[in-house]
LOPANU-962122 format. One record per residue (C-alpha): residue in one letter; x, y, z. Coordinates in steps of 0.02 Angstrom, whole numbers, plus 50000, padded with zeros to 5 digits. Layout:
N
aXYZ
...
END
This chain:
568
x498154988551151
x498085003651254
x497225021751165
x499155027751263
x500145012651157
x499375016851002
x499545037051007
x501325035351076
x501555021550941
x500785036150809
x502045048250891
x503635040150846
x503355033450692
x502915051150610
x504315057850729
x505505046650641
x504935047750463
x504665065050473
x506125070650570
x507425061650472
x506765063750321
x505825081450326
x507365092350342
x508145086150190
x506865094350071
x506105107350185
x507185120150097
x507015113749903
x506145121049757
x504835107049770
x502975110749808
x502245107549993
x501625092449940
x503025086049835
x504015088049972
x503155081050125
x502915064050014
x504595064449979
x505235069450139
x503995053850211
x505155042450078
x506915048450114
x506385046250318
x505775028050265
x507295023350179
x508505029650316
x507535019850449
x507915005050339
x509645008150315
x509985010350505
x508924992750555
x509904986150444
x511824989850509
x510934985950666
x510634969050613
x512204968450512
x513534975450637
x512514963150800
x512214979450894
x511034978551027
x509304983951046
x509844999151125
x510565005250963
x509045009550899
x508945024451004
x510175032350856
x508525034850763
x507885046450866
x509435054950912
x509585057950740
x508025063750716
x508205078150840
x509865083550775
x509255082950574
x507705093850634
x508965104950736
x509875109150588
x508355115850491
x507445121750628
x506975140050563
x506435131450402
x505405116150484
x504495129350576
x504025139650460
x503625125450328
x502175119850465
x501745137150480
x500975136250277
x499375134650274
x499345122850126
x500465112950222
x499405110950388
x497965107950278
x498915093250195
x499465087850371
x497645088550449
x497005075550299
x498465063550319
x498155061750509
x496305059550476
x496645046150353
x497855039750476
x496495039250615
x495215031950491
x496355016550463
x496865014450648
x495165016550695
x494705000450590
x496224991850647
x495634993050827
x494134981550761
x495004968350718
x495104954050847
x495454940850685
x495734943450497
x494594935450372
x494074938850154
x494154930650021
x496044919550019
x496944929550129
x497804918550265
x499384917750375
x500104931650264
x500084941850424
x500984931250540
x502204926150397
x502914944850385
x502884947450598
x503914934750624
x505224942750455
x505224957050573
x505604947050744
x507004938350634
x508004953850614
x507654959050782
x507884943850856
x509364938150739
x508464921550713
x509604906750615
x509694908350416
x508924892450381
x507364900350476
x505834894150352
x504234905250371
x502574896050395
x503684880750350
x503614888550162
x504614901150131
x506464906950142
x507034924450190
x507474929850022
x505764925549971
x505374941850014
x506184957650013
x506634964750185
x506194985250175
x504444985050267
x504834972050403
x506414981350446
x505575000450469
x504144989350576
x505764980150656
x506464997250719
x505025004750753
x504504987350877
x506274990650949
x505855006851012
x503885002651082
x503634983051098
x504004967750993
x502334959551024
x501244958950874
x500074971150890
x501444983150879
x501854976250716
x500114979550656
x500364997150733
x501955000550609
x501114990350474
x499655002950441
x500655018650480
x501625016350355
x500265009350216
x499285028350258
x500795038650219
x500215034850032
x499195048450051
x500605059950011
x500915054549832
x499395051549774
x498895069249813
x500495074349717
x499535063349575
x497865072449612
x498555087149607
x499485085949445
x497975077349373
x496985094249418
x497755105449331
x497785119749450
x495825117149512
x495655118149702
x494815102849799
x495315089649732
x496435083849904
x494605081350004
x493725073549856
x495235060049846
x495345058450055
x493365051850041
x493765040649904
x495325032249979
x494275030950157
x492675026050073
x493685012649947
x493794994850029
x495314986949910
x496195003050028
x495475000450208
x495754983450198
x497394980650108
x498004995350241
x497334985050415
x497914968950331
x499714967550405
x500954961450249
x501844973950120
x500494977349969
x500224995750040
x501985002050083
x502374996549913
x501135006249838
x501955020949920
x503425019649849
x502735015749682
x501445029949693
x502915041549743
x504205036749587
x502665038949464
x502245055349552
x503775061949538
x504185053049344
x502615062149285
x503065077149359
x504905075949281
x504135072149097
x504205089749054
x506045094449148
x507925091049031
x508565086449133
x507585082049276
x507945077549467
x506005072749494
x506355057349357
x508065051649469
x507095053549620
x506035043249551
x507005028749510
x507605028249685
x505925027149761
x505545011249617
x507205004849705
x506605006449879
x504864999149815
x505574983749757
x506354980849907
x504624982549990
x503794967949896
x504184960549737
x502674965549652
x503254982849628
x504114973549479
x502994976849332
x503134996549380
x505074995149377
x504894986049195
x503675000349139
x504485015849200
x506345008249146
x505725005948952
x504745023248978
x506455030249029
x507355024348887
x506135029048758
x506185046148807
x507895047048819
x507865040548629
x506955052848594
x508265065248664
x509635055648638
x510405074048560
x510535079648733
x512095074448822
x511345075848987
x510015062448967
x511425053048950
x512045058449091
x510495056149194
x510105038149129
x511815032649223
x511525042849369
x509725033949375
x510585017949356
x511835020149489
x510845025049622
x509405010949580
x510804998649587
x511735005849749
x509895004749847
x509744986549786
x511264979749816
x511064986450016
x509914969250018
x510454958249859
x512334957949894
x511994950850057
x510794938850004
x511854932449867
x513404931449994
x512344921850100
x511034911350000
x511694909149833
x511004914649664
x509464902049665
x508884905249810
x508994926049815
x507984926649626
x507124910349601
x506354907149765
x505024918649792
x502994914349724
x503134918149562
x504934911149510
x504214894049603
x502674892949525
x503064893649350
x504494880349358
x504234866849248
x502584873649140
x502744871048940
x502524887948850
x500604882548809
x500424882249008
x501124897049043
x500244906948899
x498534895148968
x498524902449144
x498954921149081
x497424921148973
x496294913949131
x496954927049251
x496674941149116
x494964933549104
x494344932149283
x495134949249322
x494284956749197
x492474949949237
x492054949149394
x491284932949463
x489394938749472
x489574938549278
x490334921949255
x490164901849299
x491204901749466
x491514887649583
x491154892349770
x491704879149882
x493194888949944
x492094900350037
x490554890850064
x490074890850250
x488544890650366
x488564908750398
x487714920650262
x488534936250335
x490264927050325
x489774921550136
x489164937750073
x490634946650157
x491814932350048
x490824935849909
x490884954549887
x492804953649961
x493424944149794
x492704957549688
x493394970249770
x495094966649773
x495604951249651
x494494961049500
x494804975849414
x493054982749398
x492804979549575
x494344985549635
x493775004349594
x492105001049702
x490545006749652
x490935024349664
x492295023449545
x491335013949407
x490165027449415
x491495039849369
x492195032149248
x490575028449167
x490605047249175
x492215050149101
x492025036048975
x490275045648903
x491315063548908
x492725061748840
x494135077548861
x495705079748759
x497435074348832
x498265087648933
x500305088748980
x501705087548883
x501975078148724
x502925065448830
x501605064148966
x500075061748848
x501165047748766
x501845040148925
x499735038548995
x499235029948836
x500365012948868
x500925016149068
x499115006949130
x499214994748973
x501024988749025
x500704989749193
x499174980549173
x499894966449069
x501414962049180
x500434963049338
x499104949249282
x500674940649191
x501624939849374
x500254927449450
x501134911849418
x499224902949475
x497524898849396
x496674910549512
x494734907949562
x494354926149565
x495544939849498
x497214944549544
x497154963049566
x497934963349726
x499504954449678
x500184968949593
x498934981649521
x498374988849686
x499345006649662
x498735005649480
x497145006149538
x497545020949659
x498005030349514
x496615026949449
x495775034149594
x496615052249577
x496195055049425
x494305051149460
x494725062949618
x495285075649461
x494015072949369
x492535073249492
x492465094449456
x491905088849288
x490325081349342
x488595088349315
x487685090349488
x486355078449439
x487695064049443
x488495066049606
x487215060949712
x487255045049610
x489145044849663
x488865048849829
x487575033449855
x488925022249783
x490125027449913
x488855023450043
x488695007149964
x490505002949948
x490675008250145
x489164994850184
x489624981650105
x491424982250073
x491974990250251
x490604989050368
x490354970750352
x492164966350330
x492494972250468
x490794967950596
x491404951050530
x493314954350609
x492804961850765
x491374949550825
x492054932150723
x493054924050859
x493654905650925
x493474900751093
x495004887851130
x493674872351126
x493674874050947
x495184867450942
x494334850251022
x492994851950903
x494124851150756
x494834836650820
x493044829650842
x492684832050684
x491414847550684
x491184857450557
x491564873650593
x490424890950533
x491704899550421
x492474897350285
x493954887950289
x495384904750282
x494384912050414
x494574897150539
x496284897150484
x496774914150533
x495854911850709
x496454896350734
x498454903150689
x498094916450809
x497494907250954
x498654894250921
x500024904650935
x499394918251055
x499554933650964
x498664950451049
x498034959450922
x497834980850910
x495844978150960
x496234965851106
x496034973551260
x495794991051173
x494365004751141
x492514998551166
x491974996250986
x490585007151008
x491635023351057
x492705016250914
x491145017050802
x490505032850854
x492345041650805
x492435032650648
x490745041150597
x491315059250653
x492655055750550
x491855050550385
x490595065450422
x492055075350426
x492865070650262
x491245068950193
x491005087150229
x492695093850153
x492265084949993
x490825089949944
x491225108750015
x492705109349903
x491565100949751
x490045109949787
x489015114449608
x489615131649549
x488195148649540
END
């Protein structure tokens, strides 16, 4: 793909996210922040909406052009206050990190000539060819990767990728294009988090930019092309905004908030331990202030809008598939059918085990990544404890901060509600997202559901990092190095240089053994069966590719430790 393709690709997608969504909030009483993630989630949501009356009304690909159109004229209408909102210097700060982040991300994804880690496999193809079915109004009875049905899945991502496809190219490189934009417009939230998590200090934004480039559970979940990160968007964005609403009677930050958990589960499924959490935190605080008539008020509001955002997708799918098959045939309905209660209970307690302790600390059974090549081992190795394990998902940086935080200790800050809402959020959270694996997994299962936990996670540490003696952030700093090395450099060496020649194809048949492991020669094999180009085919020479990735950690590198520098 072209360095023209991918800019122009860059171009529209922010045009339309930005430009339909912007102009809506430019004006409100929200902060800068607050409102360029939400702006980035009402843009998102009405670029679903319109793919999907495209679908649903059999307009041509030419309709698509509306989202553009519409973009101009919504940016027209707010003009004087778009201009001057980019005119803030708080704002073009916040602007200037996103795009590096962005560049970061699409600077990896240019590597990437075939996918490989850990267990990860077909996903990729599976959720191209959910966007080509809208696009291409494929039959009903369509089965992807001869699995799954299209209510398997819920339809938000594939859609925005769909119209943004529509309006560049519908190969699938495109689709990896679309796939990563929107996974780095998480950014946005999580600085709302940050920020909130602060307390006022200045900073923090650079300090959490390195740690989201430097984490590998985010570079690679973000140049992996399925759902996981643009659900964590919308996830980070509703507990944003819920936080931020705790203290507020009543509060439009909590309804916004319950769309954006609406929009998230129709993203991916496994925003569904968040909806469970936030629903009961909801309803205990309105309990609490059940006195008030307009928590009433609010709670049915809430409900309303949730319900209106999810019935855009369910009502259709139960018009056309049926009750089984809209709830009961995606993973997790499928794979606990039939288990006794001893089963079900027997497999929860595994998962909660193996996601707790990494690997390297317990018996574990390698065959499903054994292979002839060390690099390709060690690279499967290190990927299953960074993203199926909960230790290992916060990298070695992280675990050195909240070592830290552990050892120092600081009293609760926020609201009564707050300080009780961050005592059993992460526990419930926690407990439903190891619950949702439906599988005895080998390694940990993190990155089913618990990725934007883990983000979370993340900003606080990014809060917290102004707390830290001198002495202990070079330690910190060394542990980001080694989290780049061997949780991003070697990933993705691996993804840019591990390749099949068609012959393999004849050696398979012959019977050789092949030198990866057996998800790697999967994934090259899928592509070159099917002929997929790829962002980093026929793109940038790795080594310029290199070279701009490096100005661009030196860069963020920079800000950090500027903005964190010790104190006279």
């Amino acid at each position: 793909m072209s360095l023209a393709a991918i800019l122009s690709g860059l171009l529209l997608f922010l045009g339309l996210v930005f430009g339909l969504g912007l102009p809506w909030v430019v004006t409100s009483r929200f902060e800068a922040a607050e409102k360029l993630a939400l702006g980035a989630g009402i843009g998102l949501a009405q670029i679903y909406g319109l793919a999907w009356i495209i679908y649903l009304t059999g307009l041509p690909h030419a309709a698509f052009l509306v989202l553009p159109a519409l973009a101009a004229i919504t940016i027209g209408t707010r003009l004087r206050a778009f201009i001057g909102f980019f005119f803030d210097p708080e704002v073009r700060g916040l602007c200037g990190r996103q795009l590096l982040f962005i560049a970061w991300c699409l600077g990896w994804l240019a590597l990437v000539r075939s996918y490989g880690g850990g267990e990860w496999a077909a996903d990729w193809q599976e959720h191209y060819e959910r966007a080509r079915f809208f696009l291409d109004r494929l039959p009903l009875d369509t089965v992807f990767l001869n699995v799954y049905s299209l209510p398997a899945r819920p339809p938000l991502a594939n859609l925005v990728a769909g119209a943004g496809m529509a309006l560049s190219g519908t190969d699938f490189a495109h689709f990896q294009l679309f796939s990563t934009l929107f996974g780095t417009l998480l950014f946005l939230p999580v600085v709302v988090l940050a920020r909130h998590f602060a307390r006022g200090r200045s900073g923090v934004d650079a300090v959490l930019l390195l740690m989201l480039m430097m984490s590998p559970l985010v570079v690679q979940n973000a140049t992996f092309a399925w759902t996981k990160l643009p659900t964590a968007f919308f996830v980070l964005l509703s507990v944003a905004f819920y936080v931020r609403g705790l203290s507020e009677a009543p509060s439009t930050r909590r309804t916004i908030a319950s769309g954006a958990l609406a929009a998230a589960l129709l993203t991916h499924y496994s925003a569904g331990p968040y909806v469970v959490t936030l629903a009961v935190a909801q309803l205990v605080l309105a309990w609490t202030r059940r006195r008030a008539r307009p928590i009433w008020r609010e709670l049915v509001f809430q409900a309303s809008v949730t319900a209106a955002l999810l019935a855009t997708w369910l009502a259709w799918s139960l018009t056309h598939y049926g009750i089984p098959t809209t709830f009961f045939s995606n993973a997790t309905a499928t794979g606990n059918a039939g288990l006794s209660l001893m089963e079900w209970l027997g497999r929860r307690a595994w998962n909660v085990y193996v996601t707790f302790v990494p690997h390297p600390l317990r018996p574990a059974e390698y065959s499903f990544i054994s292979q002839a090549s060390t690099p390709g081992f060690i690279r499967d190795y290190l990927f299953n404890i960074y993203q199926t394990t909960l230790p290992g998902a916060f990298g070695c940086a992280g675990l050195v901060l909240l070592a830290w935080c552990a050892i120092h200790r600081r009293p609760p800050v926020g609201c009564a509600a707050e300080r009780q809402f961050w005592r059993w959020f992460p526990a419930g959270v926690i407990t439903l997202g190891i619950a949702s694996a439906y599988w005895p997994d080998r390694w940990g299962v993190v990155h089913i559901c618990l990725l934007p936990m883990v983000i979370i996670g993340l900003a606080w540490l990014a809060a917290r990092l102004g707390d830290v003696p001198a002495r202990v952030r070079p330690i910190w700093a060394g542990a980001l190095i080694v989290d780049a090395a061997l949780g991003i450099a070697l990933q993705f060496y691996l993804q840019a240089t591990v390749i099949l020649a068609p012959t393999a194809l004849s050696d398979l048949t012959q019977g050789k053994l092949l030198e990866f492991s057996k998800v790697t020669t999967k994934n090259m094999l899928l592509k070159l069966a099917i002929g997929d180009k790829f962002v980093a085919d026929g793109g940038l020479a790795p080594g310029l590719i290199v070279a701009l990735l490096s100005m661009l950690m030196m860069l963020a590198a920079k800000q950090a430790f500027a903005a964190r520098s010790p104190r006279s």
